[in-house]
C-alpha atoms as one frame of an Amber mdcrd trajectory, in Angstrom:
protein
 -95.917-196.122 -19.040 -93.616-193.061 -18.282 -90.898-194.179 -15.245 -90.120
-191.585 -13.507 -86.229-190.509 -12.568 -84.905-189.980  -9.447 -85.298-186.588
  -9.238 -88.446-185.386  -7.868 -87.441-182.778  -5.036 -90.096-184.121  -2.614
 -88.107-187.794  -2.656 -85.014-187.100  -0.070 -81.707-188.685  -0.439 -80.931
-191.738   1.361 -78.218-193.805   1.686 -76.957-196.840   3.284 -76.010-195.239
   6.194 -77.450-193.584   9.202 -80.656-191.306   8.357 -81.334-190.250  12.154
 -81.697-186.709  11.349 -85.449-187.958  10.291 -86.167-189.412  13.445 -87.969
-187.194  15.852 -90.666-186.579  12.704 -91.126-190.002  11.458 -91.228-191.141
  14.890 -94.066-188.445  15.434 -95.559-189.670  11.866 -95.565-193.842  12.503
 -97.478-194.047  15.533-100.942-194.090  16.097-100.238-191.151  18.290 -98.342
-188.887  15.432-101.345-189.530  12.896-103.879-188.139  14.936-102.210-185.256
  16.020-101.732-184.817  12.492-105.428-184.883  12.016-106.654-182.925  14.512
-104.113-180.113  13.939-105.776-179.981  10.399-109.316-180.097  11.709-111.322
-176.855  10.347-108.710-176.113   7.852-108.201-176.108   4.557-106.597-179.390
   3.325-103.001-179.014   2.925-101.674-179.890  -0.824 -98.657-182.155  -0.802
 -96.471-182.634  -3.273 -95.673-186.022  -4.279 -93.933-185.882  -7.412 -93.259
-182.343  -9.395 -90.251-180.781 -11.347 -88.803-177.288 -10.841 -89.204-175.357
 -14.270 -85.348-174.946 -15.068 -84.605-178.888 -14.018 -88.646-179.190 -16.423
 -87.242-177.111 -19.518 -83.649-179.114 -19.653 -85.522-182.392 -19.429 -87.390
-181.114 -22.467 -84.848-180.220 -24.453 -82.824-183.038 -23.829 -86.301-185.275
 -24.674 -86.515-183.592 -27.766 -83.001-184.033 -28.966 -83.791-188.031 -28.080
 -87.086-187.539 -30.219 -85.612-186.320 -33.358 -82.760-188.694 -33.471 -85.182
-191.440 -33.483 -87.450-190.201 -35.693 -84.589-189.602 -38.303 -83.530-193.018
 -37.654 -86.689-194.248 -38.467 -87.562-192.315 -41.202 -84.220-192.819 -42.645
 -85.068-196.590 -42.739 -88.754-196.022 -44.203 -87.040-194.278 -46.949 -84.627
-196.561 -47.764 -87.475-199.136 -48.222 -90.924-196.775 -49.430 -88.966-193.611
 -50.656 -88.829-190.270 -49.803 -92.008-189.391 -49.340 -92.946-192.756 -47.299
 -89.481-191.745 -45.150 -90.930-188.405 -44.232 -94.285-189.208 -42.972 -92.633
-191.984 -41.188 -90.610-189.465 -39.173 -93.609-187.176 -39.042 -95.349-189.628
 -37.019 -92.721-191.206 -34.752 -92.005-187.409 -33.855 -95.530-186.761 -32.892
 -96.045-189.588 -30.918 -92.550-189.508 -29.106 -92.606-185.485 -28.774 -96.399
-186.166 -27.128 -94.669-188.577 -24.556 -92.118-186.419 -23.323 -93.843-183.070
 -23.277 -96.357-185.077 -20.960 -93.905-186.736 -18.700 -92.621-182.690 -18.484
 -95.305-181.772 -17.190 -96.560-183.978 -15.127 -97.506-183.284 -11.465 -98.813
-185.195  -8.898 -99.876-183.640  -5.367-102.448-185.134  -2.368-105.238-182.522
  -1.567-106.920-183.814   1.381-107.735-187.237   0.860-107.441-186.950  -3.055
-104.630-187.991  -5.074-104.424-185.169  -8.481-102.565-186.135 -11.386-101.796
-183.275 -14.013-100.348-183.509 -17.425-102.216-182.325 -20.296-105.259-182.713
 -18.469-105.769-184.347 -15.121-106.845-186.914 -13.206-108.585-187.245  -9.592
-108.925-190.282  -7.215-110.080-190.211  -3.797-108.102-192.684  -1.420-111.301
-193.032   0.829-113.295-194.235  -1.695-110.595-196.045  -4.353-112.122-199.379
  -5.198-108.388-200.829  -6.133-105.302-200.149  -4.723-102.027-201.844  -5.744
 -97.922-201.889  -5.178 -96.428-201.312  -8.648 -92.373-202.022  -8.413 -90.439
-201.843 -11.871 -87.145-202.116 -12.695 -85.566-199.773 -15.413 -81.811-199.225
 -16.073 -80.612-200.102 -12.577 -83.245-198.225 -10.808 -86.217-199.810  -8.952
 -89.434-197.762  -8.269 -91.383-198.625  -5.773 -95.078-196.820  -6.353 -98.765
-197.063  -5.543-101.322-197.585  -8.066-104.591-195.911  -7.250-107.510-196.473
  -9.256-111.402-194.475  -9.126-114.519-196.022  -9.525-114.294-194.438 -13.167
-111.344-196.114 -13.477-109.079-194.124 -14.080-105.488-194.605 -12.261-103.008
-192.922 -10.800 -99.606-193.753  -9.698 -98.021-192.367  -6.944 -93.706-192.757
  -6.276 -92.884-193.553  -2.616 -89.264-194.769  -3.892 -86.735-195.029  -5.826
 -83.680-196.887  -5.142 -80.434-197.912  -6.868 -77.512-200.122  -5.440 -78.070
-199.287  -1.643 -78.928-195.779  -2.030 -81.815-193.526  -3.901 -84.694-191.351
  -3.366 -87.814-191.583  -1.264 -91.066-189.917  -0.395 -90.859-187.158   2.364
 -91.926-188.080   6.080 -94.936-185.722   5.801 -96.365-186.959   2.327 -95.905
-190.475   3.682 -97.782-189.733   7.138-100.688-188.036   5.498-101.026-191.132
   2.504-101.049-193.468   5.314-103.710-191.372   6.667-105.778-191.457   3.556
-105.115-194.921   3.112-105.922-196.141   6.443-109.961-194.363   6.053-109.847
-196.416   2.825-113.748-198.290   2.659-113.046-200.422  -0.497-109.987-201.809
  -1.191-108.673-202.307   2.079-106.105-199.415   2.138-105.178-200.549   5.769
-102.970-203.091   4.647-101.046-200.316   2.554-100.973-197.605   5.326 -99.495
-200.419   7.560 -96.408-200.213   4.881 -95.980-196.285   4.895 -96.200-196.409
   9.110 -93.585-199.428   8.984 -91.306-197.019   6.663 -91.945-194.323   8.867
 -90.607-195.801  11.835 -87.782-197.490  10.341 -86.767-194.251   9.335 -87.604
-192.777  12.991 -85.325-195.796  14.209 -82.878-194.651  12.200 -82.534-197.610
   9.780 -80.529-197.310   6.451 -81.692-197.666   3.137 -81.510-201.351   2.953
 -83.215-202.279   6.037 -86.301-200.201   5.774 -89.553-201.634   4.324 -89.797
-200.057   1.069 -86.053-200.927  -0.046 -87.071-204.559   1.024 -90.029-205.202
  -0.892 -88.792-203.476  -4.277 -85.836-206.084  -3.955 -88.541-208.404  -4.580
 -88.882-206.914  -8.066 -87.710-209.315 -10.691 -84.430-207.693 -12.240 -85.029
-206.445 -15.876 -89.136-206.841 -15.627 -90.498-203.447 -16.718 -93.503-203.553
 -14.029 -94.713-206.016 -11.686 -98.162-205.113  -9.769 -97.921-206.802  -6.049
-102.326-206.765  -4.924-103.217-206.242  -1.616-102.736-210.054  -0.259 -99.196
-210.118  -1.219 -98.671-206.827   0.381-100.402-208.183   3.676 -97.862-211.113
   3.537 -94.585-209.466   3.365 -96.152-206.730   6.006 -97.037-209.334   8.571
 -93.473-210.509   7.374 -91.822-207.233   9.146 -93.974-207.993  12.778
């Protein structure tokens, strides 16, 4: 699995300090009140498309080339050692392969994009990916922990089963990155219609995050900081189901 870095442009800055210059719209966004205002100003419209995680293509083309330089180091490296031990030729096809199969991750973490239309959640890479929240049979919290940075994301997963992941987070020391107010109000929306998998419980997180934000709350006391401290330190990925997300939201009441 590809982590993403804190750099998506749709993931604000936040600190441990003060972040009241969010208020007024997350206070609008995490009430009952904000969310259906938000629906009915969309009624009869097309649906919006959100960005929830996307690269501009200068920031895109330097994460590339960096990638690449990371790709054939290791593939040298390893081909050097399959060399030493097969030969030349063993050596080379070695290399050929690590290359291939380390140049395929990168180029699709590069361009990977990941935007809400409506109610559905679109994943593009190479090819792409669709999952409606209304009708998602699973839904899960998926918090890692790479390199000092924990991700806090949502896991999303069809009745084809295919998945999707979606960042609301990412945090390091008491600062980091998180979704934007309006992306988190309209997921909460989606996930609040939810008729499978109980997407209440999860929209009860984003509203909680939205009006700790609207209450001005820094980084360490909102609800999204909170539960990715529950992510073991140096586990890759831990998936937290929809019970033990119901526990740590009745937690916050």
């Amino acid at each position: 699995m590809n982590e993403p870095e804190p750099t998506d442009p749709d993931l604000p800055d936040v600190t441990g300090g003060d972040s009241g210059g969010n208020a007024d719209g997350a206070g609008n966004a995490g009430t009952p009140g904000g969310n259906a205002a938000g629906r009915s100003a969309g009624a009869g419209d097309e649906p919006e498309r959100i960005v929830l995680y996307g690269q501009d293509a200068t920031l895109r083309r330097k994460r590339a080339a960096a990638g690449l330089v990371g790709v054939l180091l290791f593939a040298a490296a390893f081909g050097g050692v399959a060399g030493l031990i097969g030969g030349l030729g063993a050596g080379l096809v070695v290399a050929v392969i690590v290359a291939a199969a380390l140049g395929f991750v990168v180029a699709s973490n590069a361009r990977r994009q990941v935007w809400l239309d409506g109610r559905t959640v679109v994943m593009r890479s190479f090819g792409s990916r669709r999952v409606d929240l209304v009708t998602a049979p699973r839904i899960e919290l998926l918090l890692s922990d790479v390199r000092g940075s924990r991700t806090v994301s949502l896991l999303v997963t069809s009745e084809s089963n295919k998945a999707v992941k979606v960042d609301l987070a990412i945090y390091a020391g008491t600062g980091g990155r998180e979704l934007g107010i309006l992306a988190l109000r309209r997921l909460a929306d989606a996930l609040a219609d939810n008729i499978e998998a109980n997407g209440l419980v999860f929209s009860e997180l984003l509203v909680a995050q939205l009006r700790s934000e609207a209450r001005g709350d820094g980084a360490a006391d909102r609800p999204l900081y909170r539960i990715a401290s529950l992510a073991p330190q140096g586990k890759l990925a831990q998936r937290f189901t929809m019970e033990a997300v119901s526990r740590f939201v009745a937690s916050l009441e």
